[in-house]
mmCIF file of the protein (N, C-alpha, C, O) and its ligand, coordinates in Angstrom:
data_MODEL
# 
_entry.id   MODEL 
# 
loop_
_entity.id 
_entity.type 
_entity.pdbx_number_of_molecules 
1 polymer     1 
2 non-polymer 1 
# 
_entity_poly.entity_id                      1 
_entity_poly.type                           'polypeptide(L)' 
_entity_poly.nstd_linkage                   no 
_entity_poly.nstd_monomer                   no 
_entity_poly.pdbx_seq_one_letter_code       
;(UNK)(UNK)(UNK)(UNK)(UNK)(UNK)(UNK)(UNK)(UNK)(UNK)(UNK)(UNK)(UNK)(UNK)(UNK)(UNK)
(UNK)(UNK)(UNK)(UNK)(UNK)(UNK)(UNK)(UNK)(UNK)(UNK)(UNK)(UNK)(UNK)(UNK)(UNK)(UNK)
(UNK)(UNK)(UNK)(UNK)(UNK)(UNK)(UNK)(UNK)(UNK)(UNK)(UNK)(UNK)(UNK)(UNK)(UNK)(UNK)
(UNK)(UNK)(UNK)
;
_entity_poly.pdbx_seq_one_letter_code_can   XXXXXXXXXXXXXXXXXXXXXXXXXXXXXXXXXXXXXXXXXXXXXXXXXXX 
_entity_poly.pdbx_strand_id                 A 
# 
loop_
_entity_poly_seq.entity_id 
_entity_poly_seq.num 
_entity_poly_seq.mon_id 
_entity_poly_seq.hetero 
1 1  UNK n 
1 2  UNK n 
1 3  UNK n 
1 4  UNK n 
1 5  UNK n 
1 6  UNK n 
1 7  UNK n 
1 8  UNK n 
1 9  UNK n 
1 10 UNK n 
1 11 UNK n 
1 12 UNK n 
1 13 UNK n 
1 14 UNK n 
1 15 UNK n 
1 16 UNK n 
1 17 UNK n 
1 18 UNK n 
1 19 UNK n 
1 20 UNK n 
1 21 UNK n 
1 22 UNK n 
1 23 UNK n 
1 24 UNK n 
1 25 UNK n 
1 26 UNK n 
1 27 UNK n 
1 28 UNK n 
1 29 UNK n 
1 30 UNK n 
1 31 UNK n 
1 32 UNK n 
1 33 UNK n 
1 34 UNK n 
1 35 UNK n 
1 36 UNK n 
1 37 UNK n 
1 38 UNK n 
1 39 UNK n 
1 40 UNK n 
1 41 UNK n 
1 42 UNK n 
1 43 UNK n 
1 44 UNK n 
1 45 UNK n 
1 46 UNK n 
1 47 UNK n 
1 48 UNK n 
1 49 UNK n 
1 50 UNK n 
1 51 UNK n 
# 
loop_
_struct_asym.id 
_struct_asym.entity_id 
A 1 
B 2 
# 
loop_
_chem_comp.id 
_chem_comp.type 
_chem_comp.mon_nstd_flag 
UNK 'L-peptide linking' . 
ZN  non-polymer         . 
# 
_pdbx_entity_nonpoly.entity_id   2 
_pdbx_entity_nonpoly.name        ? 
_pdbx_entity_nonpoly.comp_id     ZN 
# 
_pdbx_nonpoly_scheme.asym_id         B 
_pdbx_nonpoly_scheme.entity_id       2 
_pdbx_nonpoly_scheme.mon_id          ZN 
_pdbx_nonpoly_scheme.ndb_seq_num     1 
_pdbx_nonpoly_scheme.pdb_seq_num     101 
_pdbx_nonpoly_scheme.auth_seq_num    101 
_pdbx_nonpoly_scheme.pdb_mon_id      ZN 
_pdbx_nonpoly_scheme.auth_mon_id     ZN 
_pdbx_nonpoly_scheme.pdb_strand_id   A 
_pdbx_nonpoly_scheme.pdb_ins_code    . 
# 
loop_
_atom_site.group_PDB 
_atom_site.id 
_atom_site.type_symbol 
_atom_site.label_atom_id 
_atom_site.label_alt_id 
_atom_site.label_comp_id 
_atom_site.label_asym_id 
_atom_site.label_entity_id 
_atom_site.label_seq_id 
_atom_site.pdbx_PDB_ins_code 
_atom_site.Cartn_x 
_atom_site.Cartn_y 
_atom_site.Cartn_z 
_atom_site.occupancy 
_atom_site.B_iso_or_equiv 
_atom_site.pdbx_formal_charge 
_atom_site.auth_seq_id 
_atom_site.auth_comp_id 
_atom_site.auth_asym_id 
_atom_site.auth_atom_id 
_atom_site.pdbx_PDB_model_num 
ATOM   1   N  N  . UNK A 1 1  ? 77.957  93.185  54.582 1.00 0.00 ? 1   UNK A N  1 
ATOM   2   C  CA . UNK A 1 1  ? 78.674  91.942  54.870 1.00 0.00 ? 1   UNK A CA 1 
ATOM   3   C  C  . UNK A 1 1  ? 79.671  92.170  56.003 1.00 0.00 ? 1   UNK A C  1 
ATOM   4   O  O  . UNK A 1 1  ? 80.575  93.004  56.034 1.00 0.00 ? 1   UNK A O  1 
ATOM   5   N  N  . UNK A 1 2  ? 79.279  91.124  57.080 1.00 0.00 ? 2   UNK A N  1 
ATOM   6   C  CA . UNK A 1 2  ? 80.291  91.424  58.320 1.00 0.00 ? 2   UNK A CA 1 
ATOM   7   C  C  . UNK A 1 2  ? 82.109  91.450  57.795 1.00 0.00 ? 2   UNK A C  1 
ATOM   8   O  O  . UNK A 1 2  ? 82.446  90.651  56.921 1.00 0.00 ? 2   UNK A O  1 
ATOM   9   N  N  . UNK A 1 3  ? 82.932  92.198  58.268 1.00 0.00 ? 3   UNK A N  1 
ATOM   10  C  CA . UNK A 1 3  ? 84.260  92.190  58.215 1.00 0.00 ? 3   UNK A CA 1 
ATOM   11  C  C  . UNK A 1 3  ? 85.088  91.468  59.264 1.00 0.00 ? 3   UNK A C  1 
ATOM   12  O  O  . UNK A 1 3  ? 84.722  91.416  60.438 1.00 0.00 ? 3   UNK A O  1 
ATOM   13  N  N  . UNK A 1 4  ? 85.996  91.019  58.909 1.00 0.00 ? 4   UNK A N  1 
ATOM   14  C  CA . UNK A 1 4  ? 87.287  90.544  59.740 1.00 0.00 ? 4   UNK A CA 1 
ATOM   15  C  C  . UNK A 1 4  ? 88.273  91.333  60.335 1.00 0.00 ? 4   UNK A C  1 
ATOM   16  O  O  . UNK A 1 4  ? 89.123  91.867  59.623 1.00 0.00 ? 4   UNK A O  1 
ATOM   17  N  N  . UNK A 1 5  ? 88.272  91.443  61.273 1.00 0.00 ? 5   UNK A N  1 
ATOM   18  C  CA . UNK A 1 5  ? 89.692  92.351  61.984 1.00 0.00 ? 5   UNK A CA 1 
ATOM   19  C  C  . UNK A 1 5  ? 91.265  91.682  62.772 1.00 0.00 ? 5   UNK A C  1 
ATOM   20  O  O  . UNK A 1 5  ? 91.522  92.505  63.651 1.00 0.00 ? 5   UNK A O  1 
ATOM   21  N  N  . UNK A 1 6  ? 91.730  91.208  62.783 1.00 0.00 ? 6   UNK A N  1 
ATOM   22  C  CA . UNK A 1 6  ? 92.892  90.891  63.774 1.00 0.00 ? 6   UNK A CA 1 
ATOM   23  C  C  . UNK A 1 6  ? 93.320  91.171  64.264 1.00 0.00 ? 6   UNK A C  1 
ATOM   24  O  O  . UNK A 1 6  ? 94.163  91.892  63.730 1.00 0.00 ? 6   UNK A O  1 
ATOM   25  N  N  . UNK A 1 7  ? 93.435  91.106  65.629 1.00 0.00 ? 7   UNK A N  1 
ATOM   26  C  CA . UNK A 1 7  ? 93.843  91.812  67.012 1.00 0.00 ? 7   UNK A CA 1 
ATOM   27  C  C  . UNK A 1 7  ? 94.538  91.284  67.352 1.00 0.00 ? 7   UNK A C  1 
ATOM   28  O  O  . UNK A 1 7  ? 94.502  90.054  67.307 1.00 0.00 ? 7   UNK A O  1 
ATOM   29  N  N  . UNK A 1 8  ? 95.908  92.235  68.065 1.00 0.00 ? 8   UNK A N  1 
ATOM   30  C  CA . UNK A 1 8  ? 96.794  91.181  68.400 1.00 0.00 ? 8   UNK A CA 1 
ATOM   31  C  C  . UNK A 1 8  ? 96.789  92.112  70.275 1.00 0.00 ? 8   UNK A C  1 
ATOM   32  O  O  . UNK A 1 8  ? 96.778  93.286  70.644 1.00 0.00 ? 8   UNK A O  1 
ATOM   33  N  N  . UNK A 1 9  ? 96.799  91.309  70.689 1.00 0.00 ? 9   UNK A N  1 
ATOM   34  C  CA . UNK A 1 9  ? 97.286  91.874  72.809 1.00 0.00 ? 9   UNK A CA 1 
ATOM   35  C  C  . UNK A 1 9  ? 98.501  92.264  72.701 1.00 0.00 ? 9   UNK A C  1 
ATOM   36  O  O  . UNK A 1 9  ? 99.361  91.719  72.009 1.00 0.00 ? 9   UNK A O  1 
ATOM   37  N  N  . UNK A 1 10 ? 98.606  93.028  73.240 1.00 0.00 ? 10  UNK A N  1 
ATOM   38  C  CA . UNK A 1 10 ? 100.191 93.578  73.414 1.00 0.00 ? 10  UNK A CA 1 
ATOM   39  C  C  . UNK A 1 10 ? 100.992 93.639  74.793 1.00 0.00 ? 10  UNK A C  1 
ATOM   40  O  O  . UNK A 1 10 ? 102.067 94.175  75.063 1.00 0.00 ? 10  UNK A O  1 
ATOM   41  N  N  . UNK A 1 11 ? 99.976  92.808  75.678 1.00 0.00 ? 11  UNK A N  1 
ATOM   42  C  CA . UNK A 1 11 ? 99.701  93.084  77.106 1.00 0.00 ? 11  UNK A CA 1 
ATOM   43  C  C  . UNK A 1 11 ? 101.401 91.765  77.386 1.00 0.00 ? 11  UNK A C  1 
ATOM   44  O  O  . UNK A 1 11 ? 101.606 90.671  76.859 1.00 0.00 ? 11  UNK A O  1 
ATOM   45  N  N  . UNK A 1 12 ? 102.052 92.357  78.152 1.00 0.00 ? 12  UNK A N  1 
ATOM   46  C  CA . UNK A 1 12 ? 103.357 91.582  78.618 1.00 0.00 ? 12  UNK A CA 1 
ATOM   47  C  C  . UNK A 1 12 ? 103.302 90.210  79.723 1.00 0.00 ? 12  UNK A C  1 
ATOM   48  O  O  . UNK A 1 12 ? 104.104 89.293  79.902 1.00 0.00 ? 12  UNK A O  1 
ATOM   49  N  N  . UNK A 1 13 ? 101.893 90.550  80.394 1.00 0.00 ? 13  UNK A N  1 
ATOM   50  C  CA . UNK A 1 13 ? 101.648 89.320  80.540 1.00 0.00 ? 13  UNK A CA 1 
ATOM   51  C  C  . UNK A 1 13 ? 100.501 88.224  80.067 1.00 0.00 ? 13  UNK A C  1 
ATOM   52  O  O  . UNK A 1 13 ? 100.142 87.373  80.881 1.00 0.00 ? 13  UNK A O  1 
ATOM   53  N  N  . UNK A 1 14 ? 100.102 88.248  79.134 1.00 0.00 ? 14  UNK A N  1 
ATOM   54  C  CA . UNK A 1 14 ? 99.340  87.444  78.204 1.00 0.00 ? 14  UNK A CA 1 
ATOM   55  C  C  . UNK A 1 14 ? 99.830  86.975  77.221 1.00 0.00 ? 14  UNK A C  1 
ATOM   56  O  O  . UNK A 1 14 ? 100.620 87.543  76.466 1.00 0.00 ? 14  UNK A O  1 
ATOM   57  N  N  . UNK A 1 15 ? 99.279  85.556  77.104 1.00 0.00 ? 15  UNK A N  1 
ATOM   58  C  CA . UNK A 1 15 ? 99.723  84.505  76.280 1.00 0.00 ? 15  UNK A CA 1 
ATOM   59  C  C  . UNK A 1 15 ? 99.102  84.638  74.827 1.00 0.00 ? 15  UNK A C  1 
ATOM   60  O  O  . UNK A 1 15 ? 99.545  84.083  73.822 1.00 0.00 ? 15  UNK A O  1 
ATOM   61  N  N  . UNK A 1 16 ? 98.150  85.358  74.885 1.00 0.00 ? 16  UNK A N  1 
ATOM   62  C  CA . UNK A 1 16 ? 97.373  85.506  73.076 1.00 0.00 ? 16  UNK A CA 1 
ATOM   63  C  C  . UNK A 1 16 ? 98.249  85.988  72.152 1.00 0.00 ? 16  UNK A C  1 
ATOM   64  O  O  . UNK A 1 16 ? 98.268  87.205  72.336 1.00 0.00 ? 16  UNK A O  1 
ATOM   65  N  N  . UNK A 1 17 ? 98.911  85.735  71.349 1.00 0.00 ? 17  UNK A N  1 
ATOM   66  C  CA . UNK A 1 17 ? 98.805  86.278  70.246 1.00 0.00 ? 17  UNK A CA 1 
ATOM   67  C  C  . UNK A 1 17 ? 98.544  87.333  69.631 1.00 0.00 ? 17  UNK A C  1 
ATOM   68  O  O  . UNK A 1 17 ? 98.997  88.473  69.529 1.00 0.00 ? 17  UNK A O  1 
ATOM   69  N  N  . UNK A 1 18 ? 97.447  86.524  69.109 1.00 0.00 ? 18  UNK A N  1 
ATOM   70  C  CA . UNK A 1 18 ? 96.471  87.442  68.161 1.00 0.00 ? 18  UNK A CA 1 
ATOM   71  C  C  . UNK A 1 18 ? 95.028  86.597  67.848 1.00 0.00 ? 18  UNK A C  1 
ATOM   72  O  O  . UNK A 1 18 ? 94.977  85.380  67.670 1.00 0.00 ? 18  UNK A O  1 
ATOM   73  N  N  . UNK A 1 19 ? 93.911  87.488  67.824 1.00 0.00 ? 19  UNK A N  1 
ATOM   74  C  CA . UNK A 1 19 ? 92.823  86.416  67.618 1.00 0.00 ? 19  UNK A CA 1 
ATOM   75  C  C  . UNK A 1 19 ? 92.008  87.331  66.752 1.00 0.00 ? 19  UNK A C  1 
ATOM   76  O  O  . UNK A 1 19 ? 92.395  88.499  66.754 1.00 0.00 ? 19  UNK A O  1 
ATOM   77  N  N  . UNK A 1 20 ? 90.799  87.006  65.899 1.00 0.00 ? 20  UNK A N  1 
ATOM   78  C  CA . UNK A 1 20 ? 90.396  87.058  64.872 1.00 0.00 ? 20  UNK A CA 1 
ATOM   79  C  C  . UNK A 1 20 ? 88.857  88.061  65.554 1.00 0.00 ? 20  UNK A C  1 
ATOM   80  O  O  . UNK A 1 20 ? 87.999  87.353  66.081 1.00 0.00 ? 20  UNK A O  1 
ATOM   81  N  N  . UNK A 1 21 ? 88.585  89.565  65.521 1.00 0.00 ? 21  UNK A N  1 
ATOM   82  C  CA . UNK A 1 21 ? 87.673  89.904  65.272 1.00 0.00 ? 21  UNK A CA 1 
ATOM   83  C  C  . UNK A 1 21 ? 86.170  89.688  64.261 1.00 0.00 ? 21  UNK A C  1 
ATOM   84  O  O  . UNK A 1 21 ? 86.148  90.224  63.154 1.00 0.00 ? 21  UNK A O  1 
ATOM   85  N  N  . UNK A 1 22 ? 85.200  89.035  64.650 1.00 0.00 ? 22  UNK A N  1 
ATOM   86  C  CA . UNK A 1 22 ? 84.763  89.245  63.601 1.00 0.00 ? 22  UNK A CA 1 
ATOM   87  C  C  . UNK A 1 22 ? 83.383  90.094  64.452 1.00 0.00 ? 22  UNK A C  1 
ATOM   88  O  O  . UNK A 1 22 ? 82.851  90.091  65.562 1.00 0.00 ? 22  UNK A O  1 
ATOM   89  N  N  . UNK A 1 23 ? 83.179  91.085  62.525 1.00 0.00 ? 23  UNK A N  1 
ATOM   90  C  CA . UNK A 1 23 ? 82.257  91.702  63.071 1.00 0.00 ? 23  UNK A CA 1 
ATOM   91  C  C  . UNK A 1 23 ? 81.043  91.184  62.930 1.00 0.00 ? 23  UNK A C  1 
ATOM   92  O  O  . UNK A 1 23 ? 80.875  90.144  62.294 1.00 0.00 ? 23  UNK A O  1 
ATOM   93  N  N  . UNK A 1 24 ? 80.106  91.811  63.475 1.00 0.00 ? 24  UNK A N  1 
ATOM   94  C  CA . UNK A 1 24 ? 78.174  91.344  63.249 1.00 0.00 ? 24  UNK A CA 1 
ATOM   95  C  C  . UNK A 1 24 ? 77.862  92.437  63.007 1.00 0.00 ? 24  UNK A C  1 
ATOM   96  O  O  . UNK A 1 24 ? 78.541  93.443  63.214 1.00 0.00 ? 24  UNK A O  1 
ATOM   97  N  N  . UNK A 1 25 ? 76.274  92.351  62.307 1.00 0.00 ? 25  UNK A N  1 
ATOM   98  C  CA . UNK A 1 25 ? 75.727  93.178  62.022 1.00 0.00 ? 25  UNK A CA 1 
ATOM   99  C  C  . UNK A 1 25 ? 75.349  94.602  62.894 1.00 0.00 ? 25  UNK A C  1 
ATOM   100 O  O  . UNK A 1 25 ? 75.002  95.741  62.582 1.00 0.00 ? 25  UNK A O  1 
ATOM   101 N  N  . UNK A 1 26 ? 75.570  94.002  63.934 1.00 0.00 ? 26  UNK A N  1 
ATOM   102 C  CA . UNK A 1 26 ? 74.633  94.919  65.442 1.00 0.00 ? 26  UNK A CA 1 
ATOM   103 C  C  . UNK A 1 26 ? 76.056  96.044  65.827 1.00 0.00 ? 26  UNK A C  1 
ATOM   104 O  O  . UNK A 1 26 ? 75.923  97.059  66.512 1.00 0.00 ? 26  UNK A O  1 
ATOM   105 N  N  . UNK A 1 27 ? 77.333  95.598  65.235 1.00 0.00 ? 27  UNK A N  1 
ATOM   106 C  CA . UNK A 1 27 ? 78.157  96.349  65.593 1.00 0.00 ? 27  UNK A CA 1 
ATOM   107 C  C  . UNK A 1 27 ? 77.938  98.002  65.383 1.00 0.00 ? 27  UNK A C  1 
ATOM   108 O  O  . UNK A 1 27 ? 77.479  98.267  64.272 1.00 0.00 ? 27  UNK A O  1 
ATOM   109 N  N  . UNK A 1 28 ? 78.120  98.863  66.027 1.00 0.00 ? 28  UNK A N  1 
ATOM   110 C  CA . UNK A 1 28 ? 77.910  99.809  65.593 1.00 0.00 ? 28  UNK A CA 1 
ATOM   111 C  C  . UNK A 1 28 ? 78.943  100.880 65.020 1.00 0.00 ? 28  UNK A C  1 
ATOM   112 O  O  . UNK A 1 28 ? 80.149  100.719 65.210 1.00 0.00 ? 28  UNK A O  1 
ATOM   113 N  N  . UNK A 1 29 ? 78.570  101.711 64.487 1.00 0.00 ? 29  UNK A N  1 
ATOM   114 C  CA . UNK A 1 29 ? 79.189  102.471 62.969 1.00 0.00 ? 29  UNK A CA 1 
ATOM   115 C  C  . UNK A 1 29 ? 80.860  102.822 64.014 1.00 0.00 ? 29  UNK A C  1 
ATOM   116 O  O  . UNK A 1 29 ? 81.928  102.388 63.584 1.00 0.00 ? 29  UNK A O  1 
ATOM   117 N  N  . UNK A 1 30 ? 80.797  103.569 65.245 1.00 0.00 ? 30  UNK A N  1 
ATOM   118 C  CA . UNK A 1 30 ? 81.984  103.563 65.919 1.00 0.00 ? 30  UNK A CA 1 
ATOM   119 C  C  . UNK A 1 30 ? 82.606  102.834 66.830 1.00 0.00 ? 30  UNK A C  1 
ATOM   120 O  O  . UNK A 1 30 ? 83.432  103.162 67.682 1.00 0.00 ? 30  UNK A O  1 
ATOM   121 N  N  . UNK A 1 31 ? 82.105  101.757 66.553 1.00 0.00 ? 31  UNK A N  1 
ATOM   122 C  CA . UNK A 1 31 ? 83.335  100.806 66.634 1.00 0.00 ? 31  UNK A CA 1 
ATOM   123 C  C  . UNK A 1 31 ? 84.519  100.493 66.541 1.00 0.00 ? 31  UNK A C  1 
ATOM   124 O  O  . UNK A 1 31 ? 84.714  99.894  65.484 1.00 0.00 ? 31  UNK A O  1 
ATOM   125 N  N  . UNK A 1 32 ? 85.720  100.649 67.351 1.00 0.00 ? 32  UNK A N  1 
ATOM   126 C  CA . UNK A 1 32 ? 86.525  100.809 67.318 1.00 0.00 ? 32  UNK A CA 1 
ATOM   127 C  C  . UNK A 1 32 ? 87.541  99.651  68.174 1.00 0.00 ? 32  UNK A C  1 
ATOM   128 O  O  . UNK A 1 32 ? 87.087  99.089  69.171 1.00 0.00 ? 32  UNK A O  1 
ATOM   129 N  N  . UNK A 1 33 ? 88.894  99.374  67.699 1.00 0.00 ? 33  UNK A N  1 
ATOM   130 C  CA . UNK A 1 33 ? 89.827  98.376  68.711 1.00 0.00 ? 33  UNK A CA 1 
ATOM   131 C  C  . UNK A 1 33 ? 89.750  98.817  69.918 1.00 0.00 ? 33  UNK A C  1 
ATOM   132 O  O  . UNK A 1 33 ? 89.815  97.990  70.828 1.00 0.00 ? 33  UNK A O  1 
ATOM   133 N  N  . UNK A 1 34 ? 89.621  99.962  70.169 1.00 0.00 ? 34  UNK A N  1 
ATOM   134 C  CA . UNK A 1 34 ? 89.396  100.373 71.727 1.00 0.00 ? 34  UNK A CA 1 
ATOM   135 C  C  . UNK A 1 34 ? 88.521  100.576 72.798 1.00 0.00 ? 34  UNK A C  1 
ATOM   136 O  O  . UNK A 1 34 ? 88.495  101.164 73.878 1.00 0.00 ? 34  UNK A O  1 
ATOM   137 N  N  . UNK A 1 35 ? 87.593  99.645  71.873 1.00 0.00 ? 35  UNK A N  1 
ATOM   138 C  CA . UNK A 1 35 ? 86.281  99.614  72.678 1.00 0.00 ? 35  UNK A CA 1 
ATOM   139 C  C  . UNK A 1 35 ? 86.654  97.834  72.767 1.00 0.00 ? 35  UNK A C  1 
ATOM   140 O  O  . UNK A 1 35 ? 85.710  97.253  73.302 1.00 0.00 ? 35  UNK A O  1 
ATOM   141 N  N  . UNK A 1 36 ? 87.222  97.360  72.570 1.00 0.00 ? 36  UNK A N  1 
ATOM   142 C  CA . UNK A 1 36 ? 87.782  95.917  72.495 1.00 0.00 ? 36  UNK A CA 1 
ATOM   143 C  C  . UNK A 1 36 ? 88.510  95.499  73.651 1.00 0.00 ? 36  UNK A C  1 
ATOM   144 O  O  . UNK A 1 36 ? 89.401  96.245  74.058 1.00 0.00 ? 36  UNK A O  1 
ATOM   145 N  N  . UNK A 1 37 ? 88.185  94.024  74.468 1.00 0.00 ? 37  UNK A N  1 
ATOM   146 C  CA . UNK A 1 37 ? 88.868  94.130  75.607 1.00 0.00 ? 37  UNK A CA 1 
ATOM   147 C  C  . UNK A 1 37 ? 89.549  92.539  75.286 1.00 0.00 ? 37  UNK A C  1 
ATOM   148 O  O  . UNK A 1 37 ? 88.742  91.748  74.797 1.00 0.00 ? 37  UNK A O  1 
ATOM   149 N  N  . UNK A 1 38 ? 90.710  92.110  75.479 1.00 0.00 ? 38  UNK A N  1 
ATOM   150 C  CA . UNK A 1 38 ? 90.951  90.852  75.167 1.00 0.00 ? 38  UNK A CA 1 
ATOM   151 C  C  . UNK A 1 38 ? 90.749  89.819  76.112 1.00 0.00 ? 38  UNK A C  1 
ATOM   152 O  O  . UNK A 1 38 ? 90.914  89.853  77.331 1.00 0.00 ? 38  UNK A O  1 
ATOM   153 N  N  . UNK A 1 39 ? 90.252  88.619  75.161 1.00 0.00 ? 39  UNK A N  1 
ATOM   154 C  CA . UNK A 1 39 ? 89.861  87.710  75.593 1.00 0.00 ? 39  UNK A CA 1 
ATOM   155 C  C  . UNK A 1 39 ? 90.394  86.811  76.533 1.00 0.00 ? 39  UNK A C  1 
ATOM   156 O  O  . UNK A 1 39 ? 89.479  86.295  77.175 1.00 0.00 ? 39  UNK A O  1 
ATOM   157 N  N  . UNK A 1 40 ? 91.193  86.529  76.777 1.00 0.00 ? 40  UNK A N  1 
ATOM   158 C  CA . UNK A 1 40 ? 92.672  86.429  77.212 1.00 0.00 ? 40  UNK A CA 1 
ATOM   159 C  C  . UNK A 1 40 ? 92.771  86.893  78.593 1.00 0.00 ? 40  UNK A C  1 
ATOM   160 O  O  . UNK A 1 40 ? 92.319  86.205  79.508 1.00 0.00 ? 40  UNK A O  1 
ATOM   161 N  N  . UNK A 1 41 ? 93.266  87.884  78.773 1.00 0.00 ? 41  UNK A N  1 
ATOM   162 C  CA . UNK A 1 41 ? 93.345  88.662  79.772 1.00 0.00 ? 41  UNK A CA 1 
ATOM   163 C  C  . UNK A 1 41 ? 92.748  89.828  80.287 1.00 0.00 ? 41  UNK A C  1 
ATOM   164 O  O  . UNK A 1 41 ? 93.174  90.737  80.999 1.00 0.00 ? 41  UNK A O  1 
ATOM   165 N  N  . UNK A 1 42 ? 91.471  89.547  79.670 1.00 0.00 ? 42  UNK A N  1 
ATOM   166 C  CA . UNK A 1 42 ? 91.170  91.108  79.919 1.00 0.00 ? 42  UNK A CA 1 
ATOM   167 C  C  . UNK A 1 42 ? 91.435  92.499  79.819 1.00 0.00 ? 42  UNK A C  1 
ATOM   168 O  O  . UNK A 1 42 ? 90.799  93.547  79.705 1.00 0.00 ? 42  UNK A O  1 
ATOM   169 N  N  . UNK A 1 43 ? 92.271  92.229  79.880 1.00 0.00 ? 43  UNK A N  1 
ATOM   170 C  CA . UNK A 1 43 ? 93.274  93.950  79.137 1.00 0.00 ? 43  UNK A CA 1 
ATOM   171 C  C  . UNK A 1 43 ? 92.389  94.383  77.899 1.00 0.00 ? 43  UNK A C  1 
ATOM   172 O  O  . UNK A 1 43 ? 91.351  93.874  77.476 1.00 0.00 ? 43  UNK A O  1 
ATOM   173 N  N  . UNK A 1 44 ? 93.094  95.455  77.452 1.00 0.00 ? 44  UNK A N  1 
ATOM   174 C  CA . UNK A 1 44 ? 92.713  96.322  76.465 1.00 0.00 ? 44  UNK A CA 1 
ATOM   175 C  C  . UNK A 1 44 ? 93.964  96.839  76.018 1.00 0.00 ? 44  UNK A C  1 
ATOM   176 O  O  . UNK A 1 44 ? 94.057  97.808  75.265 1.00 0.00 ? 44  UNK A O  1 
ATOM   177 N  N  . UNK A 1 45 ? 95.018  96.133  76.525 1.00 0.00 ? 45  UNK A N  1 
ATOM   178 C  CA . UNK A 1 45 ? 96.437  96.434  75.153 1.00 0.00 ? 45  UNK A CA 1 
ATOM   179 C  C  . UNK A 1 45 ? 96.324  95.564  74.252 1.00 0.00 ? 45  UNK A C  1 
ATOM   180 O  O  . UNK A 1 45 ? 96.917  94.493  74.119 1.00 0.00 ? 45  UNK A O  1 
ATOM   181 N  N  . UNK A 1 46 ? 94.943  96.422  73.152 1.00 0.00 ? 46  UNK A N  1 
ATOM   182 C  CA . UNK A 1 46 ? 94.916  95.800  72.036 1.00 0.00 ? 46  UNK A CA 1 
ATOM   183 C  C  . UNK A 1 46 ? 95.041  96.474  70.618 1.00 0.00 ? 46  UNK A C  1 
ATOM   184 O  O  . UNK A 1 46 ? 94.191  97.351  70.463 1.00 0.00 ? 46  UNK A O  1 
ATOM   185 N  N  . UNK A 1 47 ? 95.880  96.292  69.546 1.00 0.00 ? 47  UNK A N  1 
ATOM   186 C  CA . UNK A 1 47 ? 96.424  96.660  68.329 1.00 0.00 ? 47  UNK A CA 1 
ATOM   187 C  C  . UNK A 1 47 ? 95.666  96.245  67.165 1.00 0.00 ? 47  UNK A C  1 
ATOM   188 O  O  . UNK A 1 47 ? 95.186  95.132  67.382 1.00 0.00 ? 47  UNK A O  1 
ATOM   189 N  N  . UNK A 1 48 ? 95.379  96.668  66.076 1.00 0.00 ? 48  UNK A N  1 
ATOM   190 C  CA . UNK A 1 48 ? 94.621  96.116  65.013 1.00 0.00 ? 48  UNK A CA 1 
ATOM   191 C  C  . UNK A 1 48 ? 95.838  96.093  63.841 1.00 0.00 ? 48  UNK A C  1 
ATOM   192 O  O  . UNK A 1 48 ? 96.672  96.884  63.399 1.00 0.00 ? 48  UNK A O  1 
ATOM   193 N  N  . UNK A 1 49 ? 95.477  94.881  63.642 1.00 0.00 ? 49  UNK A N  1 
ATOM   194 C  CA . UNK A 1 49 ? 95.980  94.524  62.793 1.00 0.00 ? 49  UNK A CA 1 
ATOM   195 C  C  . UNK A 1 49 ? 95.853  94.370  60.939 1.00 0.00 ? 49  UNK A C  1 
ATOM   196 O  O  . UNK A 1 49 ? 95.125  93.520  60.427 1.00 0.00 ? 49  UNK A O  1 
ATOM   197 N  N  . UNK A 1 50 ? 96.588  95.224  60.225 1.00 0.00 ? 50  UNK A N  1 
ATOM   198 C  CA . UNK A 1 50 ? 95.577  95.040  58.907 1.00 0.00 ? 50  UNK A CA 1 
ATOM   199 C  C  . UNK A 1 50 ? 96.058  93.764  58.213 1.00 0.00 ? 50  UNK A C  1 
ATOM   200 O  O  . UNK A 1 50 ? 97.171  93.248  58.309 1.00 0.00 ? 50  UNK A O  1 
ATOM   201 N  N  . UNK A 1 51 ? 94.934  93.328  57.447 1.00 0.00 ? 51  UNK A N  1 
ATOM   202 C  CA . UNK A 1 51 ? 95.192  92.120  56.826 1.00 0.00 ? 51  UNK A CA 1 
ATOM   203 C  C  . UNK A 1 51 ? 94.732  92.226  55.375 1.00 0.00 ? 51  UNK A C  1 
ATOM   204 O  O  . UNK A 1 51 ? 94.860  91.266  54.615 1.00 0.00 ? 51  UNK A O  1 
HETATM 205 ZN ZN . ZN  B 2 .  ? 95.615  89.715  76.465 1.00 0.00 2 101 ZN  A ZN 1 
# 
């Protein structure tokens, strides 16, 4: 069953928040926030968030 992650940007000039990972099946086993680039701005000052 796919999981939920929350990411928040940490990037000083981006307006996101935080937005809602979700995973799919195809994700693979090392998968990681840092293979994550935000949506937003493109950056990759991105934090996981536990929920
Ligand atoms: Zn961002």
């Amino acid at each position: 069953m796919p999981s939920t992650m929350e990411v928040k940007c940490v990037s000083d000039d981006c307006e996101l928040d935080m937005f809602e990972n979700h995973y799919t099946y195809d994700v693979p086993d090392d998968h990681a926030v840092g293979d994550l680039s935000c949506p937003y701005c493109g950056g990759s000052d991105l934090v996981e968030i536990e929920v």
